[in-house]
C-alpha positions as a Markdown table, in Angstrom:
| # | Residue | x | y | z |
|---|---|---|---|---|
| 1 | Unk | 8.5 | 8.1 | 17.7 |
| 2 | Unk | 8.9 | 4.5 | 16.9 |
| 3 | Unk | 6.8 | 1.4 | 17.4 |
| 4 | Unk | 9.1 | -1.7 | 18.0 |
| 5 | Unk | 5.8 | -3.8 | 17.1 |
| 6 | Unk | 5.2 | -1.9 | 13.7 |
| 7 | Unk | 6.1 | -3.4 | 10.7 |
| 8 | Unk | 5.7 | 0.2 | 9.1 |
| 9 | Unk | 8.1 | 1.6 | 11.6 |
| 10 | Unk | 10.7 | -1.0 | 11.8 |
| 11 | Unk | 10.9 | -1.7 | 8.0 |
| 12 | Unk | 14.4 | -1.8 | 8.3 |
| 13 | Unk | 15.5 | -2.5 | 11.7 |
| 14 | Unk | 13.0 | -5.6 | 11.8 |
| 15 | Unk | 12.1 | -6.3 | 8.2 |
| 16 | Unk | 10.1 | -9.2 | 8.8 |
| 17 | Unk | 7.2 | -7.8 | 10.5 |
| 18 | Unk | 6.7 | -6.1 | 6.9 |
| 19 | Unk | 7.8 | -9.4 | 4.9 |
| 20 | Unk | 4.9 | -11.1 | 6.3 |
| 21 | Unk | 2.7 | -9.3 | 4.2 |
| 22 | Unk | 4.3 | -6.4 | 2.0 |
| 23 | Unk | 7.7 | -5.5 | -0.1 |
| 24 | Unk | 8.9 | -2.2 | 0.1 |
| 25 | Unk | 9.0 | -0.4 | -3.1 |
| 26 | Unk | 10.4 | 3.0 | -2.7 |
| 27 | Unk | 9.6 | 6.0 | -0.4 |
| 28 | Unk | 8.1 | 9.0 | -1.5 |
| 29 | Unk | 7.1 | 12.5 | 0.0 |
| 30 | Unk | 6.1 | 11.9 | 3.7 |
| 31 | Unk | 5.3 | 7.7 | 3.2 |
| 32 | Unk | 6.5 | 4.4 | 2.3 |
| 33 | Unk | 5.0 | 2.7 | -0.8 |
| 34 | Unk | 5.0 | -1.1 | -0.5 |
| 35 | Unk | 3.6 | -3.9 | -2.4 |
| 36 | Unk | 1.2 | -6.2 | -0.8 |
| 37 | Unk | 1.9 | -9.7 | -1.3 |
| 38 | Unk | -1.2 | -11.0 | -1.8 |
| 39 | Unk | -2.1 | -10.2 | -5.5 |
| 40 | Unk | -5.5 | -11.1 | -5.7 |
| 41 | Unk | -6.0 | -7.5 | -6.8 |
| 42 | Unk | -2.7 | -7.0 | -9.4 |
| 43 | Unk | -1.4 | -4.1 | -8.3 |
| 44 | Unk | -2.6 | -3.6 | -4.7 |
| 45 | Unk | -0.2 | -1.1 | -2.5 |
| 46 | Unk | 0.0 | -0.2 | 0.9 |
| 47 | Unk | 1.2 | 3.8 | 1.0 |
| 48 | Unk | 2.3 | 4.1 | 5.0 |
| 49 | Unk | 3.0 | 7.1 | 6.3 |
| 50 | Unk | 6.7 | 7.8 | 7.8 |
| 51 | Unk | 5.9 | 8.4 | 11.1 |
| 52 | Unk | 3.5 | 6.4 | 14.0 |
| 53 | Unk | 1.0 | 8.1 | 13.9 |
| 54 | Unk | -2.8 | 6.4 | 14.2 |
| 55 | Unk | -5.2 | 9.2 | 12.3 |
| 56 | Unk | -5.3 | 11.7 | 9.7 |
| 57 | Unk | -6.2 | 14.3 | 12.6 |
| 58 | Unk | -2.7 | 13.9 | 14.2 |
| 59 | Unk | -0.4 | 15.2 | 11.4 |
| 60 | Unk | -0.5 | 19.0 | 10.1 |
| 61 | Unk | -2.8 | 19.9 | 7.2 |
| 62 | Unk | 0.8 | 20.9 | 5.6 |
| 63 | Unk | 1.5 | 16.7 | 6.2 |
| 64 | Unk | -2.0 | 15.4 | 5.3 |
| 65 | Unk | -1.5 | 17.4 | 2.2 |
| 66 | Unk | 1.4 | 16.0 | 0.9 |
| 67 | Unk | 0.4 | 12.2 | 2.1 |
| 68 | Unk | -3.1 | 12.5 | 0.0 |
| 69 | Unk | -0.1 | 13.7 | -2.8 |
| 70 | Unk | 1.5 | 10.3 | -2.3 |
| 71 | Unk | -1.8 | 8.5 | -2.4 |
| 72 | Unk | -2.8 | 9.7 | -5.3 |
| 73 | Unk | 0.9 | 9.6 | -7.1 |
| 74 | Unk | 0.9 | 5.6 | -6.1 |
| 75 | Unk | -2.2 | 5.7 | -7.5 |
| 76 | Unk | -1.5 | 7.1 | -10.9 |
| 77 | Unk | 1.1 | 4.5 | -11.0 |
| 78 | Unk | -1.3 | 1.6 | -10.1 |
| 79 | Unk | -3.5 | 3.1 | -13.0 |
| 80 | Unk | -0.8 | 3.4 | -15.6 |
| 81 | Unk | 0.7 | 0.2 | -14.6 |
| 82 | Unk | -2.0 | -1.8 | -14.7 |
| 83 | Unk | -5.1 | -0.5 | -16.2 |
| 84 | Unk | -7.9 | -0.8 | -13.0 |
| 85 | Unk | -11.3 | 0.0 | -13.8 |
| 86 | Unk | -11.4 | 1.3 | -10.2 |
| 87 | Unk | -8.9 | 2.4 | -7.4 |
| 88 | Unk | -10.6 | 1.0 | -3.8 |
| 89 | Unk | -8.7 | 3.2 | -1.1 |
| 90 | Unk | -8.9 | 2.0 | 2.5 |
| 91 | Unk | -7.9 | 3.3 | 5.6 |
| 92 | Unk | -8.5 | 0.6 | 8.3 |
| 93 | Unk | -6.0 | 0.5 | 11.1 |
| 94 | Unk | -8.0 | -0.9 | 13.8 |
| 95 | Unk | -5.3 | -3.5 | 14.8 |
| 96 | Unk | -2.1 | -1.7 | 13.6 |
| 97 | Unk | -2.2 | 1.9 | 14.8 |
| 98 | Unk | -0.1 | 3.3 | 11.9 |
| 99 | Unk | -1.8 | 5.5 | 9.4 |
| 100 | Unk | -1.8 | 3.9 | 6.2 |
| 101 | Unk | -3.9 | 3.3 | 2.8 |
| 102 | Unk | -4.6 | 0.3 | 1.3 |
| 103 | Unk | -5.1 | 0.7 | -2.7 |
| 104 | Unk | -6.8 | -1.8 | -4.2 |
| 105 | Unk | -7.1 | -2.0 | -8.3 |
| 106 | Unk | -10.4 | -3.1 | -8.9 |
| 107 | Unk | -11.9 | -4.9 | -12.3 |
| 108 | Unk | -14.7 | -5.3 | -13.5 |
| 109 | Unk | -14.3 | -9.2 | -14.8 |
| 110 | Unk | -13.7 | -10.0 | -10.9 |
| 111 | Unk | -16.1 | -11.1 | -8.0 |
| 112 | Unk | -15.5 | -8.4 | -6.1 |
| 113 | Unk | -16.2 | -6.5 | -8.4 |
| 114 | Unk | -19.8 | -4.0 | -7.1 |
| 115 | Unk | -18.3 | -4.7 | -3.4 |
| 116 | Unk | -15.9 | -4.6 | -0.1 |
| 117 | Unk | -12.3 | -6.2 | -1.1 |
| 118 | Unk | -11.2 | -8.5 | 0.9 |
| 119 | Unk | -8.4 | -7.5 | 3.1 |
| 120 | Unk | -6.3 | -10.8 | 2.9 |
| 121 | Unk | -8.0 | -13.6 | 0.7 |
| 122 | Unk | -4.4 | -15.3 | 1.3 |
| 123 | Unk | -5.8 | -16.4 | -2.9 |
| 124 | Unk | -2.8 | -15.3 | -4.7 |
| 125 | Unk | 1.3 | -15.0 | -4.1 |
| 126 | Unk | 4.1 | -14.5 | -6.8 |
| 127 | Unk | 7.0 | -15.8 | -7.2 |
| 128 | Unk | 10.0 | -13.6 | -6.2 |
| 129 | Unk | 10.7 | -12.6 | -10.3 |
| 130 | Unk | 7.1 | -11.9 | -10.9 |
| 131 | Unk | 6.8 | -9.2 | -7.6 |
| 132 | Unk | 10.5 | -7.6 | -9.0 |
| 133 | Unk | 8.4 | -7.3 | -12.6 |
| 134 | Unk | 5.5 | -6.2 | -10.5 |
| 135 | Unk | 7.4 | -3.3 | -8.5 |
| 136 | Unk | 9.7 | -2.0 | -11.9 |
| 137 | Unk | 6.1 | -1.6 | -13.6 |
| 138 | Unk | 5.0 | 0.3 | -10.7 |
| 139 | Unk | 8.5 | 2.4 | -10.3 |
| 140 | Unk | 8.5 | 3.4 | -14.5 |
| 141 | Unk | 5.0 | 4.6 | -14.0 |
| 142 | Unk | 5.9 | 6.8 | -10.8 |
């Protein structure tokens, strides 16, 4: 089932709920990998899950299996892409019900660097060639 509020949901029937904040990169297993806009944190990725669905107790161990699988594939991406020090994975969802990850390159010559990222500093937005650059590193690396 569908959430006609959800940007994860209505990606394609309502695709600016998700252009507020994300571009949508490619699906993989069970999810949706998007980049977040805001690149404070080069590299940052939202992996959504395909269906509405608020916690990691309401999908089969089979599913939660092959999400963590996406997880950590975006992730290997992010790391070859882009050389973190440090992946941040969080899993908020307090406000939209829709089980996601936030994952969040970290480095060590930044100020968050030792604590809690931000969720949306609003510090930092590319210009539509440098998120296409962006999302074909991340693709090669998949």
């Amino acid at each position: 089932m569908k959430d006609q509020n959800c940007a994860y949901c209505m990606r394609e029937e309502k695709p600016e709920l998700l252009d507020d904040f994300g571009i949508f990169i490619c699906p993989l297993r069970v999810s949706s990998l998007i980049l977040f806009k805001e690149q404070s944190h080069p590299g940052r990725c939202i992996v959504a899950y395909n269906d509405h669905v608020s916690e990691l107790v309401n999908i089969s161990d089979e599913q939660r299996d092959a999400f963590f699988a996406d997880v950590a594939q975006a992730a290997k991406a992010i790391h070859a892409a882009f050389g973190p020090d440090k992946v941040n994975y969080g899993a908020y969802g307090d406000t939209g019900c829709h089980l996601h990850f936030h994952l969040v390159p970290k480095y060590k010559d930044e100020a968050e660097w030792g604590g809690v990222f931000a969720m949306n500093p609003k510090q930092k937005f590319l210009s539509e060639d440098e998120y296409k650059a962006m999302i074909e590193k991340i693709k090669a690396a998949l």
